[in-house]
N, C-alpha and C positions, 0 to 999 in steps of 0.2 A: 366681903372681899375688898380690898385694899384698895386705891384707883393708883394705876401706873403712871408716872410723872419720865418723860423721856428727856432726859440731860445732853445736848448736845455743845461739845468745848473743848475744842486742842488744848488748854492751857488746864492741867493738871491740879491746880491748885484749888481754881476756882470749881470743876467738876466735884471735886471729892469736897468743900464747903457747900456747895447746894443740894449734891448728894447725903451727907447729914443733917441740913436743915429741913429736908423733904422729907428723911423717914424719920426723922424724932415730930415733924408735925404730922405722921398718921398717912403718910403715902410709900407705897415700896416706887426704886430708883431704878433705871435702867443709864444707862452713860453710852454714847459715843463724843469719838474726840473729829471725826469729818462727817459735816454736811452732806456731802455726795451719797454717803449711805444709809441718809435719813428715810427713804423712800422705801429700800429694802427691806429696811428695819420695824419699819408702821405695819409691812405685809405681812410679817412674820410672827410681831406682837403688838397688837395695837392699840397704843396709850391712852389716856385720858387729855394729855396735851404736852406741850414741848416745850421746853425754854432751850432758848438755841444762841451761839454766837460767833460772828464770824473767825473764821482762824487766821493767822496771818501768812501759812504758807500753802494750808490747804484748800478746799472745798467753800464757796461763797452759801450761806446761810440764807441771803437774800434769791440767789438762783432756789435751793432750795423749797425756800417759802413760794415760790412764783408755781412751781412744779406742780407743790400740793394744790395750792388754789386754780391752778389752771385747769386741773385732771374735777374739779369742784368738789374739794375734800374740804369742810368744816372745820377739820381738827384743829383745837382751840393751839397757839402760838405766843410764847410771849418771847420777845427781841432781847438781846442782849447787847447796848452797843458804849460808844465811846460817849464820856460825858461829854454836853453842853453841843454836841455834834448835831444842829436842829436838823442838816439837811438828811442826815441818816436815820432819824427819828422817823421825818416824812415817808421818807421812799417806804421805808418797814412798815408803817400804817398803811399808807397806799398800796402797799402790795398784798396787803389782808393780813397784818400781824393783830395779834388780839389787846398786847399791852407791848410798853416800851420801857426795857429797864437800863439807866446809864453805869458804864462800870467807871470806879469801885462801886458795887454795889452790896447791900447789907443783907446777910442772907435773909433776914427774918425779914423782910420789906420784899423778899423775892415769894417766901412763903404764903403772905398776906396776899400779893394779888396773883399768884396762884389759886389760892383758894375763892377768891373773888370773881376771876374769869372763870371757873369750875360752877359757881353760886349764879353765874347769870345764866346760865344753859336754861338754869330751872324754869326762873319766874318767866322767861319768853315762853318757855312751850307754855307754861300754866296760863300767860294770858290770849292764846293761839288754838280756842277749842276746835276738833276738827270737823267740827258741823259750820263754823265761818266759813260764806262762800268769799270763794275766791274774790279779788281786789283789781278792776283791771283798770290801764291807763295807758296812754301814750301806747299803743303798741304791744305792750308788757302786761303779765296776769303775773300777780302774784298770792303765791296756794299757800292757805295759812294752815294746813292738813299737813304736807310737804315740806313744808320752811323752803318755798323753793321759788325763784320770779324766771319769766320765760319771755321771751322776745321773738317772736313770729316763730313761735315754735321753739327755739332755742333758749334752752337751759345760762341763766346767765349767774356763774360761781359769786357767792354769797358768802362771808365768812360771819361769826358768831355778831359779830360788831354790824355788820351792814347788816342783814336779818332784821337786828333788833332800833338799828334806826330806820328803816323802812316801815317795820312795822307802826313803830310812831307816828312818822310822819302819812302812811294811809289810814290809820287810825282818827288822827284829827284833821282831815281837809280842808282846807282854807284855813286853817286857826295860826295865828304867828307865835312860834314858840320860841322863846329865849333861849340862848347858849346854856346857862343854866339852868332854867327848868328841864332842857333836855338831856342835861348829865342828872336830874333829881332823878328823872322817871325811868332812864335807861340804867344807871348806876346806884340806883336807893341806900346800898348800905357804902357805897365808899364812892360819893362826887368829883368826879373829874373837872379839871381846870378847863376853862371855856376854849384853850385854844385844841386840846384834844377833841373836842366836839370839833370844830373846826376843820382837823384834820379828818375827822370819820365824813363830814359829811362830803367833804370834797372829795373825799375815795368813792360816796356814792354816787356823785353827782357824775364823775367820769364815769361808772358802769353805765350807768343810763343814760347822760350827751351823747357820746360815743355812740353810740349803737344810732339813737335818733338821726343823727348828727344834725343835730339844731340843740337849740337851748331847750333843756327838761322844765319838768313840772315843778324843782326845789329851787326856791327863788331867796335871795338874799333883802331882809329888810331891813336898810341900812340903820345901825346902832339898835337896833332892836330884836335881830334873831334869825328867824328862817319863817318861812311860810311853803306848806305843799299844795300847789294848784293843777290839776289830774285835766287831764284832757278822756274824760270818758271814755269818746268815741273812738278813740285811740288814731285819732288824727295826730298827723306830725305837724301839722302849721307852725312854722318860728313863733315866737310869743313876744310881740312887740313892747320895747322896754318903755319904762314910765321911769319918770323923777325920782319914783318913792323903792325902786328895788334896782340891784343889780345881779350878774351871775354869779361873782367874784366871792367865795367863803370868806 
């Protein structure tokens, strides 16, 4: 069976171009042209993932994306926005989008990481067996059974991207990992530019500050990367700064 690729886009043109680049690469299409009914839409037939983008007189894309992820719905997201617009980039990764594509965009570069956010679902679960116990820190368990991290009890929404740099970074504790190693290991067959790392981490870093509200365990090693330092006991103690890290992505 085919995986359903859900098109969302008031602009006509671009709908029915991503609509034939998605089934001549091997996906059946569904299209809407407003956001607002995106929600409706999932309940009724539910996709494999969405390319979505905002209209100009309708429905916000970004409210949208916030809705799915607030309700902690995974379903893989990739943005549609204006080029070279860094601030609108952000807010979409920060809000749990899974990729960012700028328009004009080239159909066949939308299909490629279509298929690449579809390709990372896999190797996470695969490295995720569900005999790993649980991971706990700062307050937070995170269930490598569930793909699920919980905060005094409460479920705290995770999108494909955060998942799988979580997992990373409780995978290796205390180890300091480069920008780039962490696009090698998260993205193996297509590496992402260091400043997307960047972006993903600082998305995590606010689920988990937030909630602590103090500085978390993902700590900044200036010119050299990130390091994760866990507070087992799931003490919140502030975590006094040194010379050699800051909080700052």
């Amino acid at each position: 069976m085919k995986q359903i690729i859900l098109v969302v886009d008031d602009d006509t043109e671009c709908r029915d171009l991503l609509r034939n680049s998605l089934r001549a690469g091997g996906f059946d299409v569904a299209v809407l042209y407003d956001p607002c009914k995106v929600m409706k839409r999932i309940e009724d037939e539910r996709p494999a993932l969405i390319v979505m983008s905002d209209g100009e007189t309708i429905g916000s894309a970004i409210e949208a994306l916030k809705a799915l992820r607030y309700r902690g719905d995974d379903l893989p997201v990739i943005m549609l926005g204006e080029r070279d617009d860094v601030m609108e980039r952000i807010v979409a990764l920060d809000c749990g989008a899974d990729d960012f594509v700028s328009k004009p965009f080239n159909a066949t570069e939308v299909l490629a990481r279509t298929r690449r956010v579809l390709d990372r679902i896999r190797p996470v679960q695969y490295r995720d067996p569900a005999f790993k116990p649980p991971f706990h820190f700062n307050g937070f368990e995170l269930d490598y059974a569930s793909r699920t991290l919980t905060f005094d009890g409460n479920v705290v929404p995770l999108t494909e991207g955060d998942y799988a740099m979580l997992n990373l970074f409780t995978s290796m504790p205390g180890r300091v990992l480069s920008r780039a190693e962490i696009a090698r290991r998260i993205w193996p067959d297509a590496p992402r530019h260091t400043k997307a790392v960047s972006a993903y981490v600082h998305r995590l870093r606010q689920l988990i500050d937030t909630r602590m509200a103090a500085p978390g365990p993902i700590r900044t090693m200036r010119e050299r990367g990130y390091v994760f330092h866990p507070d087992a006991s799931g003490e919140r103690a502030r975590v006094a700064r040194s010379v050699d890290w800051v909080t700052s992505p």
